[in-house]
N, C-alpha and C positions, 0 to 999 in steps of 0.2 A: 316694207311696212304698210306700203300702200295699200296692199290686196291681202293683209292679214287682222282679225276683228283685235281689238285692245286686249292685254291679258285681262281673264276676267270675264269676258263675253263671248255670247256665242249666236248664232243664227241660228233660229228656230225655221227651219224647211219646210216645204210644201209636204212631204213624206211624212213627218211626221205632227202637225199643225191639227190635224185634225184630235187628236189624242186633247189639246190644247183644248178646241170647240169643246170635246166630252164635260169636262172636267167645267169649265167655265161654267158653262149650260146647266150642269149637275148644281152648281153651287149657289147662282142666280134663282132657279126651281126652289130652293130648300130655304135661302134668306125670302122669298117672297111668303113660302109656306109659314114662316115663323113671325112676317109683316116687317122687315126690313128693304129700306129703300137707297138705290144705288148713288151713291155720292162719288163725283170726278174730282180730284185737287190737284194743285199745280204739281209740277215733277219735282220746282224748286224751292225754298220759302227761305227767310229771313233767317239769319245762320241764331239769330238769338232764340229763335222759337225753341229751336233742339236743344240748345244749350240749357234751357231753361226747365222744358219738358221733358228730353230723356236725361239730362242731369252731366253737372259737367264734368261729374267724376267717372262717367262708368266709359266701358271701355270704343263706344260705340263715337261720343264726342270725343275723345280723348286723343284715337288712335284712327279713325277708320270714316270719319264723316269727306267728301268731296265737296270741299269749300273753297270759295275764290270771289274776289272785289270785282264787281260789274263795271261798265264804264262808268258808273257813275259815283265810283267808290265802296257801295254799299256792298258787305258780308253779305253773300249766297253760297247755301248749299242746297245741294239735291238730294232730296230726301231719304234718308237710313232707313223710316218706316212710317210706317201709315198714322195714327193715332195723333201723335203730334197736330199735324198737317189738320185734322179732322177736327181735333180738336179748336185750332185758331177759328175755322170755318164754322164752328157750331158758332163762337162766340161772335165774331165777324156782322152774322147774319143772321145774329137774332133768335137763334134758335130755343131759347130756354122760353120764348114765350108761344112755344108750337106745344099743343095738345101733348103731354108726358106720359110715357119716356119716349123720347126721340131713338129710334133704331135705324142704322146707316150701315151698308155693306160696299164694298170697296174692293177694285180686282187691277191690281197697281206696279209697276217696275220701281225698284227700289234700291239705292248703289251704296254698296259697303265697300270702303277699299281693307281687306282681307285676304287671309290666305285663300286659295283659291284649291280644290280638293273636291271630293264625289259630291255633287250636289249642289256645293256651294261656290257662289258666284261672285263677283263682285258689280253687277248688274244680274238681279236677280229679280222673281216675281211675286208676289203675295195675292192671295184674297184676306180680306177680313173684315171685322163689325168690330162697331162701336154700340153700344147702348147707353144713355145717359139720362139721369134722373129717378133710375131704380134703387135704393138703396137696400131692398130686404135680397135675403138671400135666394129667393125665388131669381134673383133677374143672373146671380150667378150661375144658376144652374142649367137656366134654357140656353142660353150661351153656350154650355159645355155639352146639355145633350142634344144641340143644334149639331154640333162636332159628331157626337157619336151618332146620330142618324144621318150625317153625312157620307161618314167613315163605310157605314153599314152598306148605305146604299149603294157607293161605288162597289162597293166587295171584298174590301180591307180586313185581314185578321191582323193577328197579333199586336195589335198597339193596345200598351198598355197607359190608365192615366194615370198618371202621378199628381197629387194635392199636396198642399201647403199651405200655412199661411203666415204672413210677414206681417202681422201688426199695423197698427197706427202710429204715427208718430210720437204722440205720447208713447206707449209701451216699447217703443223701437229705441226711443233715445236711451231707456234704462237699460235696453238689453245692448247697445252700443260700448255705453259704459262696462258693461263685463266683458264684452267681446274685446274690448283695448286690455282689460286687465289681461286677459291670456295672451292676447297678442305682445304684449311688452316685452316679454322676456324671447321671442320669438323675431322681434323687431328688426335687428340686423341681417337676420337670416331670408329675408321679406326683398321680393324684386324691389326695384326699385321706385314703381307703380304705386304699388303698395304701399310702402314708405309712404308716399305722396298723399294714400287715402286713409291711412291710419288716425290722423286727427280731422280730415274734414268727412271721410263718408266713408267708416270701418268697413259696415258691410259687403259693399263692392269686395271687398276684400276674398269674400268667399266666393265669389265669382270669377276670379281669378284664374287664368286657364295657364300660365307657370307652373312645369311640376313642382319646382323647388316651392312654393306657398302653397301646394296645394298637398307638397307632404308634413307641414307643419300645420294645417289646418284639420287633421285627421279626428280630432279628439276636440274640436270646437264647441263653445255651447251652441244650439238650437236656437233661433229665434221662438219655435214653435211653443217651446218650456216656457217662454216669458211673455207670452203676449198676456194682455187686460182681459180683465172679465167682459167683456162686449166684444171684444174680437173674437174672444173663445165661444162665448155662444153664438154669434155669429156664423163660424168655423163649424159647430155642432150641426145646425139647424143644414148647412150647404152639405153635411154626410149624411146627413138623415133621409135630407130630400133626394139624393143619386141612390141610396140604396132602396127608398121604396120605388125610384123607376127602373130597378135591375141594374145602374152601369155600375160596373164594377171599379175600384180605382183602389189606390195604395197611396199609402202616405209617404212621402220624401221631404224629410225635415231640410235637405241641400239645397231645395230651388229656390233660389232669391228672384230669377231674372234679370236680364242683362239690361234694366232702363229704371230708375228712382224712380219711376210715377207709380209704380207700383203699390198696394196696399191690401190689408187684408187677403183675400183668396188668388192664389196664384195659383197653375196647372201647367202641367205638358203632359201630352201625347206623344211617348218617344218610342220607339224602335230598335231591334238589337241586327235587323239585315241592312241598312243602307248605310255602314259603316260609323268610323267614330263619333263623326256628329251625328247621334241619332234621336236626337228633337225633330220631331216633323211641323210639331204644333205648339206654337204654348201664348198663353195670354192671361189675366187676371181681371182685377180691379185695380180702378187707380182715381178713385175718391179726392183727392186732392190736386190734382191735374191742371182743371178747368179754373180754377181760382188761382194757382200758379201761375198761367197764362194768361189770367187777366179778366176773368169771367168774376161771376157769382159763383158759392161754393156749392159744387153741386157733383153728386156719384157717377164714378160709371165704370164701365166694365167690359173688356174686349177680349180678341187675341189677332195674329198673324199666322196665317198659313201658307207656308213656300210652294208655290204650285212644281219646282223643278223636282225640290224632295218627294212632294206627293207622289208626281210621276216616277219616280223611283223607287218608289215603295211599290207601287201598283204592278209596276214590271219585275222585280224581287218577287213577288207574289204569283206572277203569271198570272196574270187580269188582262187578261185580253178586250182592249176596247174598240167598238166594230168602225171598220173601214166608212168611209163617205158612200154614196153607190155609186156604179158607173153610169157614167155617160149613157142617155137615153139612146142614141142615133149619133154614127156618124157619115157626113155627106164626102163624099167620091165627088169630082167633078172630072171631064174630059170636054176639054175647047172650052174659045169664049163665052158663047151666047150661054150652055149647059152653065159656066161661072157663074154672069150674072143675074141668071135664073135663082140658082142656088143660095145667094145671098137675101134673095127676098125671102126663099122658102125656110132658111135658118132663123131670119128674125120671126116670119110669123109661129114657128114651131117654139121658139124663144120667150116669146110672148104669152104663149099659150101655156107656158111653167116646164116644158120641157128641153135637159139638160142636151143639147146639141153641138156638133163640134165640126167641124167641115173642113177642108184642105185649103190650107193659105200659103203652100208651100211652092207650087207648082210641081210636085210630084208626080210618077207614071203611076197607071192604076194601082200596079203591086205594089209599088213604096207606099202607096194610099190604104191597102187594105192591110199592111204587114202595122202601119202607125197606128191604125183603128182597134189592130188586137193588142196593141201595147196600152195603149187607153183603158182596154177591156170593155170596150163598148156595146152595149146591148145588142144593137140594132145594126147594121149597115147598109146605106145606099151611092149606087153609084149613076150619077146624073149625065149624060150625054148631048149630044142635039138631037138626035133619034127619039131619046126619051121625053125630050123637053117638048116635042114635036106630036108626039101620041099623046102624051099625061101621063104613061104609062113606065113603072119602072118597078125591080126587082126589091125587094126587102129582106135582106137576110140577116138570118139567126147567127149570130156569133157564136153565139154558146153551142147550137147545135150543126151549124153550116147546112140549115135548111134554109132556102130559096123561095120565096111565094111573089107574083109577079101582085100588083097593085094599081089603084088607080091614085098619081099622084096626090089627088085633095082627102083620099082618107087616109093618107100616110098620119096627118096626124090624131086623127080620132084610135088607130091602130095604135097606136105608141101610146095612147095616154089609158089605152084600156089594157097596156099589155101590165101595166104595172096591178092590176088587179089580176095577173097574172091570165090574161087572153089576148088572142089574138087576131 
């Protein structure tokens, strides 16, 4: 058990970490282009916060949160998802009285204990935003085409988005009440779960991942039928605005979301190649959230994106994302004195911004030059007391196994002009 990761988890390698960098870096670039500012929050908060904000019927508190009594007694968990967390912090610190709307992006590990299956983890990772204080339907949609110039610019096809939208509370409690009447007769037949949410929180209901309630929900009403006049034009005005910017989207009357703070507009970005869960993206509005927690009542509107799914999408795709480059130079030593030469000449090349790498093994020259090509190192030199003695040493070409003899001190003017590709 020792030398084995928890089920659940996995080690992200050196091999493939860089794909990591792409994707971070991409998403960092595009929340700055959009004026969103990166927000850090704890890994763990007050097990009531989630209880509170993602709702403590849905299946996330229910079944799947990592909770446990500190030495001090007090309920902690680690956090399911970002928003929450974000949210206490906006209130915390003041945030409703910063220049509006407040935009925060966020790139965060986050533990669900869940089945564990392609993609999905129970230590998993997300990027996402929060916006809050926007309440027109403009703030819903640079959020979503934030996504799609995201999507685009990595080089993402086929995801399709799916819209929805789930009402206010007013108009949810009347479509609740109908959703019970059809459910009643259907009641017994209902996991057990369900039973459970039938009279405190029906809707959960259709989010429900049991086939058995999910083949009795077939012929369910819609929230979408019953929302208010101000949701609906609300809802109008967020199509209007995607279609005069080209994205395209489809309406799926199913998507509830799997967290009660939800309201009004909800979306996914889902997928039909990274297997059965193919959600990559999804998020909404959740208007009522910050006042739930304990704020002033105040809009807002986010999502979550899995960076693991992402990455599986991208390689489904064959998106090739480029390598780190190699190593500028690598240094050869033979004998002492050529050593401690060479450790002065590594940090000043070092210094200088160039990627160097040198033998700490005590290796013979050939185990020296056979490690340099496994590196794939640009450059190769090998240091002596002969050489150390003249200034004088060989520079060769990896790539070409050409030879050009040098004067030790322009080695590094050599190497920092080779990358303008000379030599």
């Amino acid at each position: 058990m020792l030398t084995k990761a928890p089920k659940g988890t996995r080690d992200i390698l050196p091999d493939e970490i860089y794909k990591w960098y792409f994707v971070e870096e991409k998403f960092r670039q595009i929340c700055h282009q959009f004026g969103y500012h990166e927000i850090r929050i704890p890994v763990f908060e007050h097990t009531e916060l989630f209880q509170r904000g993602v709702g403590e019927t849905t299946d996330i508190v229910q079944k799947e949160m990592y909770t446990f009594d500190d030495k001090g007694g007090r309920s902690i968990t680690l956090r399911p998802e970002g928003t929450a967390g974000v949210v206490r912090s906006y209130i915390e610190n003041g945030m409703a009285s910063w220049p509006q709307p407040v935009k925060l992006f966020y790139d965060i590990a986050v533990y669900r204990y869940e089945n564990v299956q392609k993609g999905r983890y129970r230590e998993f990772h997300q990027f996402g935003v929060e916006l809050f204080g926007a309440a027109d339907p403009s703030a819903d949609v640079e959020v979503i085409s934030m996504l799609h110039l995201f999507f685009n610019r990595l080089g993402i096809k086929s995801l399709a988005l799916n819209l929805n939208s789930i009402g206010c509370p007013t108009c949810r409690a009347a479509y609740n009440e109908r959703l019970k009447a059809y459910l009643r007769p259907k009641l017994e037949r209902l996991c057990s779960t369900c039973k459970d949410r039938y009279e405190r929180n029906p809707m959960r209901i259709i989010d429900c991942k049991e086939e058995s309630c999910r083949s009795e929900l077939v012929d369910a009403p819609a929230l979408l039928d019953y929302i208010c006049e101000d949701c609906s034009r609300h809802f109008e005005k967020v199509k209007e605005k995607l279609s005069a910017m080209g994205i395209v989207y489809s309406i799926d009357k199913g998507i509830v979301r799997g967290l009660d703070y939800y309201t009004r507009t909800v979306f996914e970005f889902v997928s039909d190649t990274i297997g059965s869960q193919g959600t990559v993206c999804g998020g909404g509005r959740y208007d009522g959230l910050i006042e739930a927690c304990g704020g002033k009542p105040t809009p807002g509107i986010g999502f979550g994106l899995g960076i693991e799914r992402l990455l599986l999408q991208m390689d489904s795709q064959g998106i090739v994302i480029p390598q780190p480059d190699p190593p500028d130079v690598f240094i050869g030593v033979i004998g002492d004195r050529a050593e401690q030469f060479s450790e002065s000449l590594a940090l000043k090349l070092r210094t200088a911004g160039i990627t160097c790498h040198k033998d700490i093994m005590g290796r013979s020259v050939k185990a020296q030059m056979k490690y340099a090509n496994k590196l794939n190192a640009r450059f190769a030199v090998i240091l002596g007391d002969s050489e150390v003695e003249s200034g004088k040493v060989e520079l060769k070409n990896m790539v070409t196994g050409e030879g050009r003899d040098i004067h030790i001190d322009t080695l590094m003017d050599r190497l920092l002009k080779s990358r303008q590709g000379a030599v």
